[in-house]
Backbone bond lengths (Angstrom), bond angles and torsions (degrees), N, CA, C in turn:
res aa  C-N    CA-C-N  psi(-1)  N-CA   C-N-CA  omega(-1)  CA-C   N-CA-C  phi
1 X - - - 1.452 - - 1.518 112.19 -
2 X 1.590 114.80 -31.00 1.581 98.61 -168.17 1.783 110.65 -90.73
3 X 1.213 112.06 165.86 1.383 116.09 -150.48 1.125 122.02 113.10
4 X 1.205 115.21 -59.40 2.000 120.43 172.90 1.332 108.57 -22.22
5 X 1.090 112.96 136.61 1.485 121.75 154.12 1.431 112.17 -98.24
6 X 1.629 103.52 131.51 1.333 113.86 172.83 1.543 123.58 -121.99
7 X 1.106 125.04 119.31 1.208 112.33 174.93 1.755 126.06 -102.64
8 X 1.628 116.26 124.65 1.486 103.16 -150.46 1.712 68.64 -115.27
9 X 1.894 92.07 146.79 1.799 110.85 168.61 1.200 67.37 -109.01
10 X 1.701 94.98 165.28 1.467 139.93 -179.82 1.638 103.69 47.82
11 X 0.879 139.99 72.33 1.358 141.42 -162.04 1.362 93.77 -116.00
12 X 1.514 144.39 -16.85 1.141 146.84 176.93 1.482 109.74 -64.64
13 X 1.521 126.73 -31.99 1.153 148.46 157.59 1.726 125.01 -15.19
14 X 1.445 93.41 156.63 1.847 81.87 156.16 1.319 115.39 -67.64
15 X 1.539 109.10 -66.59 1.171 103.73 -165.55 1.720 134.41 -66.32
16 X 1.171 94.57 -17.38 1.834 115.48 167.07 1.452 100.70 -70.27
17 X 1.136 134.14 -38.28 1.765 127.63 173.36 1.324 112.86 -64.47
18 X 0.934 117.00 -56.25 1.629 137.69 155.49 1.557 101.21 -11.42
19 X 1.743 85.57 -82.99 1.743 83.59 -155.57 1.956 115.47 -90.15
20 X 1.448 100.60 6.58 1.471 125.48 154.01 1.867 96.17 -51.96
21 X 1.558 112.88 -79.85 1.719 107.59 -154.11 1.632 97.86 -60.40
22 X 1.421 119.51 -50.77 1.316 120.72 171.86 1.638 120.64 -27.64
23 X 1.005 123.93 -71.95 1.439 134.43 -176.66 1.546 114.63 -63.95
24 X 1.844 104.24 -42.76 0.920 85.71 -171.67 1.685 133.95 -75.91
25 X 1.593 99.82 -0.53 1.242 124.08 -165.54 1.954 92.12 -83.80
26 X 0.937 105.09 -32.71 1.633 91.92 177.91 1.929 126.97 -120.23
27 X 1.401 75.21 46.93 1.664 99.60 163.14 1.088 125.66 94.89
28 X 0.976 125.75 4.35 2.071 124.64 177.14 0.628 125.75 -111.71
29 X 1.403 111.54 140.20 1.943 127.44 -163.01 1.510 106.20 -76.62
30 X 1.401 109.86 119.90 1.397 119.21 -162.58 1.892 89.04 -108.08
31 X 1.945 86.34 149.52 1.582 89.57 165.37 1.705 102.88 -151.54
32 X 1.240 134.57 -170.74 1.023 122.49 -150.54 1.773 104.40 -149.52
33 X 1.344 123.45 118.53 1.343 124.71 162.35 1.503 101.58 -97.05
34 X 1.130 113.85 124.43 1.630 118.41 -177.97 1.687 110.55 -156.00
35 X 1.373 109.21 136.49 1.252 101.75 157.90 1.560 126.88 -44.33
36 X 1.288 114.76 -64.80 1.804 134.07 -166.10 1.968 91.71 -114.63
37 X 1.504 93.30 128.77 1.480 101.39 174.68 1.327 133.83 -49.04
38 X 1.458 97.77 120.58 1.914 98.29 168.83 1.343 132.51 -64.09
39 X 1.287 128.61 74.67 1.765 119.66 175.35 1.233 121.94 -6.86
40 X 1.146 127.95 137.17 1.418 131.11 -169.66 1.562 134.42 37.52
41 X 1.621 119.50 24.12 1.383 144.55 -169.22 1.504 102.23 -119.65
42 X 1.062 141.19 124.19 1.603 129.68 124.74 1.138 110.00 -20.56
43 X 1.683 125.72 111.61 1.205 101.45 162.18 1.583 108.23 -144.66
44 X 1.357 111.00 124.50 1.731 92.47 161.34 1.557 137.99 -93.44
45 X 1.077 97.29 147.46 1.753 105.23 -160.75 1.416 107.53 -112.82
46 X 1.694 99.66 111.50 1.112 122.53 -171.88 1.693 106.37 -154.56
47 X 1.074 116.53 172.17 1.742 130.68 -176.61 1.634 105.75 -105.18
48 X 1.375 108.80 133.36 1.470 94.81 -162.49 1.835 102.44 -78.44
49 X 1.429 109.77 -24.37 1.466 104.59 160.17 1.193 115.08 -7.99
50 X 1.599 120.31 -69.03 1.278 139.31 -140.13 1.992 110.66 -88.91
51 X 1.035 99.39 86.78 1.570 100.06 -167.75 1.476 120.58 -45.05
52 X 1.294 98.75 -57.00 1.186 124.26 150.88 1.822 136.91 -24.87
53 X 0.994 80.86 -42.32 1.819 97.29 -171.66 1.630 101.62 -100.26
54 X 1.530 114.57 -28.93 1.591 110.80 176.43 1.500 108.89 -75.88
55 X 1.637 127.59 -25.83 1.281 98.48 -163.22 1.092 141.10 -88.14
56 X 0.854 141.99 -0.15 1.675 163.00 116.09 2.185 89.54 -0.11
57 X 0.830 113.25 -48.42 1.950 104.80 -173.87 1.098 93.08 -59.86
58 X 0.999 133.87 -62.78 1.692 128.74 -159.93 1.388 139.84 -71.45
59 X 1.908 100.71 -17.53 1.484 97.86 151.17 1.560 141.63 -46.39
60 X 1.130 110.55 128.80 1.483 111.33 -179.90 1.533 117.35 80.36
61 X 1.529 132.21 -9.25 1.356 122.13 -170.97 1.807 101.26 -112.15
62 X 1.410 87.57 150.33 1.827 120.54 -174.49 1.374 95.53 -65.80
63 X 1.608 130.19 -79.40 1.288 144.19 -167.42 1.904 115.11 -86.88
64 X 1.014 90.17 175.91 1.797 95.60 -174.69 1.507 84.97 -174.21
65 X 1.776 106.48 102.24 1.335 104.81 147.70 1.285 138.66 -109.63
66 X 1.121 115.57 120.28 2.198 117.42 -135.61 1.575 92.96 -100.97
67 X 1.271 119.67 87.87 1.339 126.95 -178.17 2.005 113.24 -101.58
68 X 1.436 97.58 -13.81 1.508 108.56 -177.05 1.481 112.78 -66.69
69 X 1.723 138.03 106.59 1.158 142.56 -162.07 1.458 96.66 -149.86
70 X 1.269 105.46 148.77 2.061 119.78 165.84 1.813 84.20 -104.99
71 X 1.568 90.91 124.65 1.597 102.55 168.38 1.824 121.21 -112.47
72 X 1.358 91.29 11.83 1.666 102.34 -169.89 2.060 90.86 -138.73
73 X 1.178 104.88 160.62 1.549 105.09 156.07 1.590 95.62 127.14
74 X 1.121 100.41 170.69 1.578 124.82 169.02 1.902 105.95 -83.07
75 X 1.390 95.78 137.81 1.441 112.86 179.08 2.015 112.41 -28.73
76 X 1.068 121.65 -33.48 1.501 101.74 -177.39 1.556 105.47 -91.68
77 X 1.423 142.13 -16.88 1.070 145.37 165.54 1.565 107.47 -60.83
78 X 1.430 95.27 -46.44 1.940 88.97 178.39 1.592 111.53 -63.75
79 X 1.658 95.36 -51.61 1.588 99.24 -175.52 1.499 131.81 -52.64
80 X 1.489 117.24 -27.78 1.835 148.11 139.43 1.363 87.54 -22.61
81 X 1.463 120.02 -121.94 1.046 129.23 -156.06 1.517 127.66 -61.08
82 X 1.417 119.38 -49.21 1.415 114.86 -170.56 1.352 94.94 -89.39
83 X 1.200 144.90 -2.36 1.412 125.83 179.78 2.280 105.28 -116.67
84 X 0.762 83.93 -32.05 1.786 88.72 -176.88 1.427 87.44 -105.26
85 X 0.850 142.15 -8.18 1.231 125.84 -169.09 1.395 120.50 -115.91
86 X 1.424 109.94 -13.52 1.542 122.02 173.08 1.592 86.99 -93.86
87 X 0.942 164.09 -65.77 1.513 168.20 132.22 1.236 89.90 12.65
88 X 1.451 165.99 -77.19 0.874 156.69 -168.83 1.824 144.67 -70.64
89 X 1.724 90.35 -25.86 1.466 125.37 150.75 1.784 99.27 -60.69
90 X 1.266 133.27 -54.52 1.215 119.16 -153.40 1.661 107.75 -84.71
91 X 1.156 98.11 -35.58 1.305 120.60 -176.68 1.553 121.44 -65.39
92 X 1.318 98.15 -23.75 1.724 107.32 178.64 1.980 102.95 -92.83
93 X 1.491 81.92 -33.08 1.819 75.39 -177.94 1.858 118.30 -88.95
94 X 1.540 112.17 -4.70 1.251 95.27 166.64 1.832 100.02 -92.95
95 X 0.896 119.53 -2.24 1.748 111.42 -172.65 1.644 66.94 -85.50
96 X 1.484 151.92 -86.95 1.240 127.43 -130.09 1.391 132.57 -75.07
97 X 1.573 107.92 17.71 1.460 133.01 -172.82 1.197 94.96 66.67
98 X 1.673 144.62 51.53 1.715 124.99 153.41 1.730 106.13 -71.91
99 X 1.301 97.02 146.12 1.689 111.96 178.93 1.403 114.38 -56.62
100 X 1.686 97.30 -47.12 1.569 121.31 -164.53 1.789 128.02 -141.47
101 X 1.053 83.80 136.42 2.352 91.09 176.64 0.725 102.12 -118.13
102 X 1.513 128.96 120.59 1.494 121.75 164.42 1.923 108.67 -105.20
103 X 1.111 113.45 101.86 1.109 114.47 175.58 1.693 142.07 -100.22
104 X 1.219 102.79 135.73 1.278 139.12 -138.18 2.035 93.53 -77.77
105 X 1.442 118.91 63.29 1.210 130.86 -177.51 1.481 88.49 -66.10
106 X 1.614 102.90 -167.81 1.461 134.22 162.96 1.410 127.97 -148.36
107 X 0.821 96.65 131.05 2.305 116.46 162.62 1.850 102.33 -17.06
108 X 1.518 111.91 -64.41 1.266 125.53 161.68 1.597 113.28 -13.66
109 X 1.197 111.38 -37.90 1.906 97.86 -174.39 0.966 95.84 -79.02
110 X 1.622 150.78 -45.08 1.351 117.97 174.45 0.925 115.01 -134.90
111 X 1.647 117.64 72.14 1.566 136.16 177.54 1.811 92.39 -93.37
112 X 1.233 116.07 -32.31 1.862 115.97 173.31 1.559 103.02 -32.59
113 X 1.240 118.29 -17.58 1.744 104.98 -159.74 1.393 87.11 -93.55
114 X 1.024 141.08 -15.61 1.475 141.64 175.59 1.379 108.84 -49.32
115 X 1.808 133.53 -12.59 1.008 122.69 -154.69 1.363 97.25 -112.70
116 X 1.348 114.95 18.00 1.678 120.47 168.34 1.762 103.76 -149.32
117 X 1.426 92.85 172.59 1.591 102.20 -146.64 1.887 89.99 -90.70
118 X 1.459 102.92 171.09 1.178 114.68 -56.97 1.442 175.94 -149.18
119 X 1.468 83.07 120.07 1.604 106.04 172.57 1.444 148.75 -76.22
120 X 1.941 72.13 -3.45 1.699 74.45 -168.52 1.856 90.11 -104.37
121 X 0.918 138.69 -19.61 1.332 146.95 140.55 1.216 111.33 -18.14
122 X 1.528 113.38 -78.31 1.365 132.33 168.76 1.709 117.47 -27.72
123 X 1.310 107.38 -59.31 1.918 108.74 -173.14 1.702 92.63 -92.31
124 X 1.238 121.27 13.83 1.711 101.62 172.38 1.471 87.47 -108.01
125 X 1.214 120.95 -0.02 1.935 99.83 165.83 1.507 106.32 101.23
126 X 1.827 124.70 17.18 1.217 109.87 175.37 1.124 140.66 -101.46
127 X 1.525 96.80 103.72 1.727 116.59 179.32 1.166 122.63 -12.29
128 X 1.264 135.04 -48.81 1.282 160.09 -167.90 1.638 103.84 -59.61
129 X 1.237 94.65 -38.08 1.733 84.15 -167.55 1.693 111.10 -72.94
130 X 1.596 76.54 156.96 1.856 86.72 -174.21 1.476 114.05 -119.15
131 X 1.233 111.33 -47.90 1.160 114.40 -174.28 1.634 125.27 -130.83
132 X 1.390 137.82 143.99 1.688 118.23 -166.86 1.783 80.98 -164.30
133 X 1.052 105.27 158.42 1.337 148.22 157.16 1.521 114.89 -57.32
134 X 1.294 120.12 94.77 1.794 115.47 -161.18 1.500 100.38 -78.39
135 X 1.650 128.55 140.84 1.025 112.06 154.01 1.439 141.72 -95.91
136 X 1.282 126.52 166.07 1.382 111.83 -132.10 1.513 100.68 -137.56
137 X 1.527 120.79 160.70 1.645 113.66 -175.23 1.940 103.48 -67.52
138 X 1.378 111.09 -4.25 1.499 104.00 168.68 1.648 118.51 -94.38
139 X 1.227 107.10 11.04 1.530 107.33 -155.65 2.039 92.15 -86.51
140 X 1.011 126.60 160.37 1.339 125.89 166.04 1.702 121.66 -60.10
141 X 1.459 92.19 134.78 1.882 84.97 178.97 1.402 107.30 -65.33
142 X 1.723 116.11 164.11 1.005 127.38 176.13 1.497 102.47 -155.08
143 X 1.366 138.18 75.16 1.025 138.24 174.39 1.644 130.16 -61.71
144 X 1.198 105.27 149.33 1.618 123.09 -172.15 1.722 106.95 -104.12
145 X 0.697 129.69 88.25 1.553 133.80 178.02 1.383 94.69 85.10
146 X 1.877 93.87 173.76 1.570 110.25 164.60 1.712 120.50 -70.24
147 X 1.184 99.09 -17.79 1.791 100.26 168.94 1.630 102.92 -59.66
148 X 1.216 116.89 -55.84 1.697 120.91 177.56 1.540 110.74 -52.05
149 X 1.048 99.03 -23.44 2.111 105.24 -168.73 1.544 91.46 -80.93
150 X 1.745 125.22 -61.39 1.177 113.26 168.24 1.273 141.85 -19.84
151 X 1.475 101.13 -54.64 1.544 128.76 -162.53 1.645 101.62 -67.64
152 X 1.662 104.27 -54.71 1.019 112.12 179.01 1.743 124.74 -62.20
153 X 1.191 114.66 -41.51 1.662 116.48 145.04 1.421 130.57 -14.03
154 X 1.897 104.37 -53.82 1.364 111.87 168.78 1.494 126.65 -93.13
155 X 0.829 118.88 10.19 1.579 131.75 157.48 1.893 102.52 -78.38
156 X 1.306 97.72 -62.20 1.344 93.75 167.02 1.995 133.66 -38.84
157 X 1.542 83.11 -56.11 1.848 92.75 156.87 1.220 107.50 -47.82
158 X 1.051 126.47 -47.83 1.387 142.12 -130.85 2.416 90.88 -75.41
159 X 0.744 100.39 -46.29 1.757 125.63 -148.69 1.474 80.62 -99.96
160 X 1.464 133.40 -59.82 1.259 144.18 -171.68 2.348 99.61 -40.98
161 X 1.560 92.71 -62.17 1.377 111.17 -162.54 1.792 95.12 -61.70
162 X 1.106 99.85 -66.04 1.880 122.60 -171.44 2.004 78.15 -39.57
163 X 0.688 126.54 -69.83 1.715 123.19 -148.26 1.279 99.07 -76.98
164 X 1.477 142.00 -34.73 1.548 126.82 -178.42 1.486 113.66 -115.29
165 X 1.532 108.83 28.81 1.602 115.97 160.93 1.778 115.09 -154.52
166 X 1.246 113.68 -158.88 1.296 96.81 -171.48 1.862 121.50 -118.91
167 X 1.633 82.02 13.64 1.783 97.44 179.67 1.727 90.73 -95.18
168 X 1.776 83.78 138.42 1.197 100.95 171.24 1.628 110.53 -94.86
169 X 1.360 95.95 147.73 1.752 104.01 175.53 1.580 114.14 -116.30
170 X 1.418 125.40 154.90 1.419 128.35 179.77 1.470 84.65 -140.02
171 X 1.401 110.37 128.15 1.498 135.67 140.06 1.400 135.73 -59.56
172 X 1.601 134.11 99.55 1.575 115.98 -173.64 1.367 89.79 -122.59
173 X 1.358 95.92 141.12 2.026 120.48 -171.72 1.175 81.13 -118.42
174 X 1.268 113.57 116.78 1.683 141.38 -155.70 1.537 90.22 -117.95
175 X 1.839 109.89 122.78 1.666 119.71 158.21 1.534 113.57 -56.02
176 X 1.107 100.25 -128.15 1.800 111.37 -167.33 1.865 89.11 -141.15
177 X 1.552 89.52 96.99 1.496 86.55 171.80 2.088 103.08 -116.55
178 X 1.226 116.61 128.46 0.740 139.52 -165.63 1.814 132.68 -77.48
179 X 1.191 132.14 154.68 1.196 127.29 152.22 1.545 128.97 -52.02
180 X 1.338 111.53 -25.90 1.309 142.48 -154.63 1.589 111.15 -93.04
181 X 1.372 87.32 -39.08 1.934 115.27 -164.50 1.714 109.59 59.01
182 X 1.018 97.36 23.92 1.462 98.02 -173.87 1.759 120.16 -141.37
183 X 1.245 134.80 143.06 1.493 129.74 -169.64 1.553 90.90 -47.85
184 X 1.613 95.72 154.61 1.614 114.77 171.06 1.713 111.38 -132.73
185 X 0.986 105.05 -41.07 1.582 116.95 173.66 1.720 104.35 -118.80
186 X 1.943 86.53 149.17 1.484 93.98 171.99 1.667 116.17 -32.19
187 X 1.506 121.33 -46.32 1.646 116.24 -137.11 1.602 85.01 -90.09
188 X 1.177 138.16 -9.14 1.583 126.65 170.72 1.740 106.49 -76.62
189 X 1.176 114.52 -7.65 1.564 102.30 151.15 1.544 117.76 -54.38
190 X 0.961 121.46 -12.43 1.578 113.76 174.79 1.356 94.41 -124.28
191 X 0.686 137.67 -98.43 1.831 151.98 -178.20 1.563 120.03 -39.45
192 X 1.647 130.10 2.50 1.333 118.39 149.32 1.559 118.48 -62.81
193 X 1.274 94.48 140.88 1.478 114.79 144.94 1.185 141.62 -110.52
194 X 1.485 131.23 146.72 1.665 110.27 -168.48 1.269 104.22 -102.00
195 X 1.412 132.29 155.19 1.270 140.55 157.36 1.540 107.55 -33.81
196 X 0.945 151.40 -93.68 1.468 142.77 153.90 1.296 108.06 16.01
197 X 0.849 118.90 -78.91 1.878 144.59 -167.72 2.067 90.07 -51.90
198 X 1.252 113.51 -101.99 1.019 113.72 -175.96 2.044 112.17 -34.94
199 X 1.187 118.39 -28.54 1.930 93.21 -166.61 1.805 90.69 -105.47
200 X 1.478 117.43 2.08 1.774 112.83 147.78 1.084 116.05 -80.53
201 X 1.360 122.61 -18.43 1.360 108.41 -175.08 1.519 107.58 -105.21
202 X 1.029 114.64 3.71 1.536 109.19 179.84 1.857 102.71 -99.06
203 X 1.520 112.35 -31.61 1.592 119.17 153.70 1.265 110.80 -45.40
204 X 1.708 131.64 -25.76 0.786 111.10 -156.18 1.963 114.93 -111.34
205 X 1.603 87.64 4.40 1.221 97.39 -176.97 2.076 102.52 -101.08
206 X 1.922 101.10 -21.62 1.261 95.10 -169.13 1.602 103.53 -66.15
207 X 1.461 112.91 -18.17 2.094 117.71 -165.51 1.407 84.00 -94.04
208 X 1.332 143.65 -53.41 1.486 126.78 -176.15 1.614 110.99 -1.85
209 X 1.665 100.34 137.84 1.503 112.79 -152.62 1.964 76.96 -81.96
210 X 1.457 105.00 157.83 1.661 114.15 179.68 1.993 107.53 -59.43
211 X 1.496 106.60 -27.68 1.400 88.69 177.67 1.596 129.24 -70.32
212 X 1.400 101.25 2.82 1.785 116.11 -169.13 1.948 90.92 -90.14
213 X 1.376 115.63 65.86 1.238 127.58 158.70 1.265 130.88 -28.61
214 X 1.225 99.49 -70.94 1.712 125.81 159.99 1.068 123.03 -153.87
215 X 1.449 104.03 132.31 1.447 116.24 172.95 1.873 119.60 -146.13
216 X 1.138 120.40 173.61 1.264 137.50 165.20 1.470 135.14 -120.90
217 X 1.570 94.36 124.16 1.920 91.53 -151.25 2.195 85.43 -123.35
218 X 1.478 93.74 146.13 1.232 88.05 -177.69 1.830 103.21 -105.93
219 X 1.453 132.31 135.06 1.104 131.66 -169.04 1.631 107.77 -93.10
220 X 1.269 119.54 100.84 1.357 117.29 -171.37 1.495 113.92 -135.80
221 X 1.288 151.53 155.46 1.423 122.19 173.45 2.251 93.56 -99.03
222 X 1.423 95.08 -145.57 1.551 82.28 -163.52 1.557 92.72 -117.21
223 X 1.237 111.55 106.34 1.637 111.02 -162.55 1.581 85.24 -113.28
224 X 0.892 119.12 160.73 1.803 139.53 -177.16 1.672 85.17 -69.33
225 X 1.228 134.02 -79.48 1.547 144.50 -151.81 1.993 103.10 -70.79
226 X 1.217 94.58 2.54 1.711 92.51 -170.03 1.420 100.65 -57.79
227 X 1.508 121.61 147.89 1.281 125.64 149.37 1.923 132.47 -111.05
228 X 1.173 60.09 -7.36 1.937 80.62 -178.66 1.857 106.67 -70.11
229 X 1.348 122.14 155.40 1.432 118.86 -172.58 1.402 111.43 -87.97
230 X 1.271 136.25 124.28 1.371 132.84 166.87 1.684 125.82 -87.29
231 X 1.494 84.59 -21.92 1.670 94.72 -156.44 1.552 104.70 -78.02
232 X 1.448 114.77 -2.48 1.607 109.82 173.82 1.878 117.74 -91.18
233 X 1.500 84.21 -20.97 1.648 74.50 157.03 1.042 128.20 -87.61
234 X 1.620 115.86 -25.83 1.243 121.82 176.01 1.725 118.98 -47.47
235 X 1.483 104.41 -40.23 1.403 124.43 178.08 1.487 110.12 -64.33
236 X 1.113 108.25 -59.19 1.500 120.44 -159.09 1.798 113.50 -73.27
237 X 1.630 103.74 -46.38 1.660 115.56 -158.32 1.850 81.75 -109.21
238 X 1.185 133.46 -13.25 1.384 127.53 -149.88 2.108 127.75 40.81
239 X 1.648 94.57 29.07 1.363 103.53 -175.27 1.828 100.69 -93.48
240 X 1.512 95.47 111.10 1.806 105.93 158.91 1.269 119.62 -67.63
241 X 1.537 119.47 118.77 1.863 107.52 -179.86 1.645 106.91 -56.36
242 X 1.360 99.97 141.23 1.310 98.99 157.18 1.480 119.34 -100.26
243 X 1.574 123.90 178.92 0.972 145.89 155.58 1.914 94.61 77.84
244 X 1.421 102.92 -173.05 1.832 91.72 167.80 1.689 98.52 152.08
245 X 1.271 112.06 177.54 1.289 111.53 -167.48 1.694 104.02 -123.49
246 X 1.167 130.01 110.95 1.207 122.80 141.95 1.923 79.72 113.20
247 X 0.660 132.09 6.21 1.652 138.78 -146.99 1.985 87.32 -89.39
């Protein structure tokens, strides 16, 4: 595995720090698309808006993990980055021959189902429950805000790119992994993830054998109340969630 070149956007991030010490601890040449400079990274600093100004990152690297997103803001700030701007992440890395994108989805596209039972049981924390219907990367979207509408856009890229070129893409619909590493609100009884959990599983999408074209992996650790599906990564990437709540 070590040698790879990876190039992580938004690496200034939690979760880009995260999976920065992770990776970098087991061998791959890390570099950095970032607004504001990464300490001890190659990095160029640019807006992924800017097509132009990103492509220079993508020469020469294997991986591209596109973690750079606006998760708060008014509709043209979102539409900037997560919508022109994941379009432009993908677009620079199949012109630069990368193999692979692993992109940095969210839970959010169909956390909407939370608003019937039950799920909504489930993220209010009830013990009681025993048994539910997991949902699954086949299940229908149901998005939670326009941040989810975004997200879901790039899944769309996502399937769009994988099918009319020869880089493969993987989708991860990322829980609520924290500063904390630990639940903060009731509804991360189902839907945390641990730091652990998410920068193994993103190792685990960069070794993914070349026939894993495209796929959709949900990032969750293994919490008792989870509803999200694990067992297809388990199948596919052979990654066990770690960490979890109540488990």
């Amino acid at each position: 595995m070590s040698g790879k070149k990876i190039l992580i956007t938004g690496m200034s991030g939690l979760i880009g720090g995260v999976v920065r010490r992770h990776i970098e601890a087991n061998g791959y040449e890390l570099s950095a698309l970032n607004r504001r400079d990464v300490e001890g990274v190659p990095t160029l600093q640019a807006d992924i808006s800017d097509s132009d100004a990103i492509r220079p990152a993508f020469s020469g690297i294997d991986t591209v993990l596109h973690l750079a997103a606006s998760i708060h803001g008014e509709w043209d700030t979102l539409r900037d980055c997560n919508v022109v701007g994941t379009y432009n992440v993908f677009e620079e890395a199949r012109n630069a021959g990368v193999r692979r994108v692993i992109y940095a989805s969210s839970g959010s596209v169909i956390s909407g189902w939370e608003c019937e039972e039950p799920y909504q049981s489930l993220v209010d924390g009830d013990e009681t429950a025993d048994d539910w219907e997991m949902i699954t990367h086949e299940t229908p979207l149901r998005p939670s805000g326009l941040y989810a509408c975004t997200k879901i856009w790039g899944e769309a890229l996502a399937r769009h790119f994988s099918d009319t070129s020869e880089m493969s893409v993987i989708c991860l619909r990322i829980g609520a992994v924290n500063a904390e590493d630990a639940p903060q609100l009731r509804r991360h009884q189902s839907i945390f993830c641990s730091q652990q959990n998410i920068a193994t599983l993103v190792q685990a999408c960069i070794e993914a054998p070349s026939n894993v074209h495209f796929d959709i992996f949900y990032g969750v650790s293994n919490n008792r109340l989870n509803y999200r599906d694990t067992m297809h990564s388990r199948q596919v990437l052979g990654h066990e969630p770690l960490g979890g709540v109540g488990s």
